[in-house]
C-alpha positions, 0 to 999 in steps of 0.5 A: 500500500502506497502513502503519498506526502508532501515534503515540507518547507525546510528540506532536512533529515528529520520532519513531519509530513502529510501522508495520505494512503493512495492504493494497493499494488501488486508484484505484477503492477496490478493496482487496485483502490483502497475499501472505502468510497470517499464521498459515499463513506461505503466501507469507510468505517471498516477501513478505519478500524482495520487500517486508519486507527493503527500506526504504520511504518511505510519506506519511501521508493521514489527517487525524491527522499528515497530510503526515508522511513515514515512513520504514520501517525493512526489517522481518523475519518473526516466529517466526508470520509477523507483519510490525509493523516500526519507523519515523520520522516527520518534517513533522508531529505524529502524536497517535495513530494515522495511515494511510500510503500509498506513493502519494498522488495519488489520496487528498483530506482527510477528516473524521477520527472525532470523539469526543464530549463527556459532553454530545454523547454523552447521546442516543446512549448513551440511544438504545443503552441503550433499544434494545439493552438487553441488547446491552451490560452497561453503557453506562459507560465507552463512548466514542462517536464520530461518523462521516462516510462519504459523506456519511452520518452514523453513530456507534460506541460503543466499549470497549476494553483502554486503558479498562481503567483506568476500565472498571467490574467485570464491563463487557466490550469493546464495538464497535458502529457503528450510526445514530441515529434516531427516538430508536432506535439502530440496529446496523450492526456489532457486534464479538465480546465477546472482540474489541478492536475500535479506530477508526483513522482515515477515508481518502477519494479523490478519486473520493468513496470514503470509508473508516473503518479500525479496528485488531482485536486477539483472543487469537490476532491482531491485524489491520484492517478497513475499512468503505465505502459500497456501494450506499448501506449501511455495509459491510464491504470488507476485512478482513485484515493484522496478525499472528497469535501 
């Protein structure tokens, strides 16, 4: 089972977290949702009791605080069935965001998102403005990140609520993953308007399966989702976790 945190402001050895339980995996890559239906709370109590109410000890796999213990705090239901509880992280520096699982053994090292310098980024941002002209308002503001999945390479131009401080008049949330090409970028995915669709982290087995994991936040919830190759195209294998209010 994964918890997905976010790190805090004073990048050390030693801190408290946000830690919130995101699903199961298997050793395959087959992930499945956690037994409580946030907004309905069906199977929520039971998920508390069994679960939530106990401490737990997770080990962090993403490249970003790899190796880090997280010792969860037991965490209790909110008034709309969410489950984001608190813990401490120790064994090494968290800068931004870190995935966590109980289990370790079947996880090997990944290639982490990279975002792109001013330089880096110039040809995409021109591919994305010349092919997709009215997919977005602008392309200012968009910061974009290069993706290694197995071995393919994609990119993500992304926009979200923290870039508000920058963000021009009237540009909107932007999250798109798509590849470059011929001078063309193409559109794999591309978040609604009204969602803060956020990179995460990449996670990858030691069977060769590897995964991008990104936070969603809209006006009603906030919860994951996780994109991997099937039959050799970017997909979408699982979408759920996080909390509704």
């Amino acid at each position: 089972m994964f918890a997905g945190g976010i790190g805090p402001s004073k990048w050390t050895g030693r801190g408290t977290v946000a830690v919130e339980p995101l699903a199961y995996i298997t050793r395959s890559g087959e992930w499945s949702s956690l037994p409580c239906a946030s907004g309905t709370g069906k199977g929520c109590r039971k998920f508390e009791r069994e679960y939530l109410s106990k401490p737990h000890v997770y080990t962090v796999i993403s490249a970003d605080g790899k190796g880090a213990t997280v010792q969860a705090a037991p965490t209790t239901l909110s008034e709309c069935y969410g489950y984001q509880g608190v813990g401490t992280y120790s064994g090494a520096s968290v800068r931004r965001s870190a995935i966590a699982a109980s289990a370790t053994d079947f996880f090997t090292d990944s290639t982490p998102p990279r975002l792109l310098s001013g330089e880096e980024s110039a040809a995409p941002l021109k591919a994305l403005a010349a092919s997709v002209p009215k997919a977005l308002d602008s392309t200012e503001h968009l910061g974009i990140f290069a993706v290694r999945l197995e071995d393919q390479d994609f990119y993500i131009a992304q926009r979200t609520f923290t870039d508000i401080a920058t963000r021009g008049q009237g540009e909107r949330l932007a999250f798109l993953i798509g590849t470059l090409g011929q001078g063309r970028f193409h559109i794999l995915h591309r978040a609604d308007e009204d969602q803060d669709e956020r990179v995460l982290e990449t996670v990858r087995l030691k069977s060769g399966r590897e995964f991008l994991v990104t936070a969603v936040s809209d006006p009603e919830s906030q919860f994951f989702r996780v994109y991997g190759i099937r039959d050799g195209h970017l997909t979408l294998v699982y979408s759920g976790g996080g909390s509704s209010c």
